[in-house]
C-alpha positions in Angstrom: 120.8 111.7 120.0 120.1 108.4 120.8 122.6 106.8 117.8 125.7 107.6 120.3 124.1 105.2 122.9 123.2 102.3 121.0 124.0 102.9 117.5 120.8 103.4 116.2 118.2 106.1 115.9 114.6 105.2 118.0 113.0 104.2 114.6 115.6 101.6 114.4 115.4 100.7 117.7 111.9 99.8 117.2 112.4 98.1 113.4 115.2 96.3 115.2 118.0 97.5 112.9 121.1 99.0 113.9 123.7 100.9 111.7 126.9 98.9 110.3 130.2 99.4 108.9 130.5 98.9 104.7 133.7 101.1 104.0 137.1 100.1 104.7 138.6 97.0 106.7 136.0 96.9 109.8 133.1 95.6 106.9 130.1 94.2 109.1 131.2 95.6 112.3 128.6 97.9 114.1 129.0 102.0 113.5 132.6 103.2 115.6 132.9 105.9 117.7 134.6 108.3 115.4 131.7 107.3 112.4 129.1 108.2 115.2 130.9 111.9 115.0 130.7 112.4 111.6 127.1 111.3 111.2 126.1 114.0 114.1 128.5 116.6 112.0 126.2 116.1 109.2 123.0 116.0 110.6 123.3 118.6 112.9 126.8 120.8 112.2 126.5 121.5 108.7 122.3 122.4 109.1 123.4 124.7 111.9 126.6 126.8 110.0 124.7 126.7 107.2 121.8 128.9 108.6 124.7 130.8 110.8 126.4 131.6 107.5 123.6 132.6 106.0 122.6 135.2 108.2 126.0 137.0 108.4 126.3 137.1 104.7 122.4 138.4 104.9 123.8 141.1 107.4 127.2 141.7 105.7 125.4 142.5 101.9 127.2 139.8 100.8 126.2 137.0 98.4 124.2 134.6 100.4 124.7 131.0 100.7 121.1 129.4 98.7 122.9 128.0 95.5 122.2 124.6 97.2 121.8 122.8 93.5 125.1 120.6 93.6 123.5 119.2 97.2 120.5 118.9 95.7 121.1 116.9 92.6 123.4 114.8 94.7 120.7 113.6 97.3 118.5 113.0 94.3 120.9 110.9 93.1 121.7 108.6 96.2 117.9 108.3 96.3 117.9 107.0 93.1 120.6 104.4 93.7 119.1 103.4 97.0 115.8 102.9 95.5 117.4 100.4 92.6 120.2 99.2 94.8 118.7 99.5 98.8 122.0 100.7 100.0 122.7 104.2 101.9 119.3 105.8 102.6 120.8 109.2 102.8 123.7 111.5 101.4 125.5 111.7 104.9 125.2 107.7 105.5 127.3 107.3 101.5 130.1 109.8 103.2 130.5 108.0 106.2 130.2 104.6 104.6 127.6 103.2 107.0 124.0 101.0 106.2 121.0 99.8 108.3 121.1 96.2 109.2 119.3 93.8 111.3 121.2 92.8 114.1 120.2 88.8 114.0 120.2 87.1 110.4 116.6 87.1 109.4 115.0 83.8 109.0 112.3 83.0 106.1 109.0 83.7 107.6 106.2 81.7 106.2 102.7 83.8 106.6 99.5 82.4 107.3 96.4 84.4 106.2 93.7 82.4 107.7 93.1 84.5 110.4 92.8 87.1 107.9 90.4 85.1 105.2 88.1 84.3 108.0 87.8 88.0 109.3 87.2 89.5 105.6 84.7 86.3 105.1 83.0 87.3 108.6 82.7 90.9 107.7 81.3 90.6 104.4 78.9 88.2 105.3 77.6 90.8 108.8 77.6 93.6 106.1 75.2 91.1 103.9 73.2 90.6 106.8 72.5 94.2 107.3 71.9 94.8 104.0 69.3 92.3 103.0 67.5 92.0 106.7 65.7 95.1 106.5 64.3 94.3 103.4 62.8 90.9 104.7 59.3 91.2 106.0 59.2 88.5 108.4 55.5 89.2 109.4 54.7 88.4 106.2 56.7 85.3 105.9 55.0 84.0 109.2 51.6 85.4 107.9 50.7 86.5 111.5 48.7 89.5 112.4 51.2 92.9 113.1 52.5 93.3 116.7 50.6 96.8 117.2 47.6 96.6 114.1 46.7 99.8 113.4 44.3 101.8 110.2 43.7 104.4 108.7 40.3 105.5 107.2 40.5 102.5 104.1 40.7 100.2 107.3 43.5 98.0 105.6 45.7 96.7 108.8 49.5 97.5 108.9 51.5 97.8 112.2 51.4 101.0 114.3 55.2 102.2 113.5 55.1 101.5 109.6 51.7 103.6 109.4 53.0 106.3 111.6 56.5 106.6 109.8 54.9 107.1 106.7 52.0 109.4 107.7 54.9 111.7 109.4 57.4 111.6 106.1 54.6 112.4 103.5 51.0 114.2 104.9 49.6 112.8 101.6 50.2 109.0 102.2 48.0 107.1 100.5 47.3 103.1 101.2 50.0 100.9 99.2 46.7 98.5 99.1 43.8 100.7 98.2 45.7 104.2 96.8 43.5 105.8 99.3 44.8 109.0 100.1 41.8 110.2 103.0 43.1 113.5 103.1 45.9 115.2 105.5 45.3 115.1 109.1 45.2 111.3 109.2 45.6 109.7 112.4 46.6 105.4 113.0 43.6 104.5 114.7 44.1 101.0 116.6 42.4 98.2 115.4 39.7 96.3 117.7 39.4 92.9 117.4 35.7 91.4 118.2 35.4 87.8 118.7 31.6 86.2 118.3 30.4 83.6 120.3 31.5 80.4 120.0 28.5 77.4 118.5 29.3 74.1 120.6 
């Protein structure tokens, strides 16, 4: 129970918020001793005689304690005035008359998103890239010959790993050129380039 050491739980420790007096004539003064009792009576005695109660009724036959409504409907309503006011998070925090509040008066911080512009511009733009650079041929923007030419039987030249690709998805590929299907069993034959002689 770390609120007896410091006076605030570990997720106020790390928010940097600490609890403080709003009832009676100690207003603004951090939680007291005898307010750090009650809080751990609330939290953790009542849970615990609760269930203790509840188990010797169960064994005595009597009437059990679960009639919990009046607790209920109360909590709901200090959640509803915390969410329009922002004072006293919970039922037990109202009772002891204590709030969470920043140690150090909290200056008006001016943000700066353009760290963050440039990031979404940069990853929106890579995503583009992505995108639209797999549908770019650039062998046919250079108009050079294909790294590995390659054929089929309609002898119309593409590169060894489009051909292949294709022949392996569909047996029946036919030539995007030609529509030549050749029949299944189709094999990328390398193409073999001849150079004549040269007239001088």
């Amino acid at each position: 129970f770390t609120l007896s050491d410091s006076g605030a739980t570990v997720g106020q420790q790390l928010l940097n918020v600490r609890y403080a007096q709003t009832k009676g004539a100690d207003v603004g003064q951090w939680i007291s001793a005898r307010q750090k009792t009650w809080l751990a009576i609330l939290y953790i005695g009542c849970p615990w005689l609760r269930e203790r109660l509840s188990r010797i009724l169960g064994v005595l036959r009597l009437s059990s304690w679960e009639d919990q409504t009046a607790l209920k409907v109360a909590s709901l309503v200090n959640f509803l005035v915390f969410l329009r006011r922002g004072v006293y998070l919970s039922l037990a925090e109202r009772l002891v008359g204590i709030q969470a509040k920043f140690p150090q008066r909290q200056l008006m911080r001016q943000v700066s998103f353009d760290f963050m512009t440039r990031e979404i511009l940069w990853h929106g733009f890579s995503e583009f890239l992505l995108f639209v650079l797999p549908l770019i041929s650039i062998q046919r923007m250079k108009n050079t010959w294909p790294v590995h030419p390659h054929h089929v039987d309609c002898r119309h030249v593409f590169c060894y790993y489009c051909l292949a690709s294709n022949l392996k998805a569909d047996p029946n590929y036919a030539c995007p050129l030609c529509g030549d299907a050749g029949g299944t069993g189709l094999v990328p034959q390398p193409v073999h380039l001849t150079v004549g002689p040269t007239h001088r």
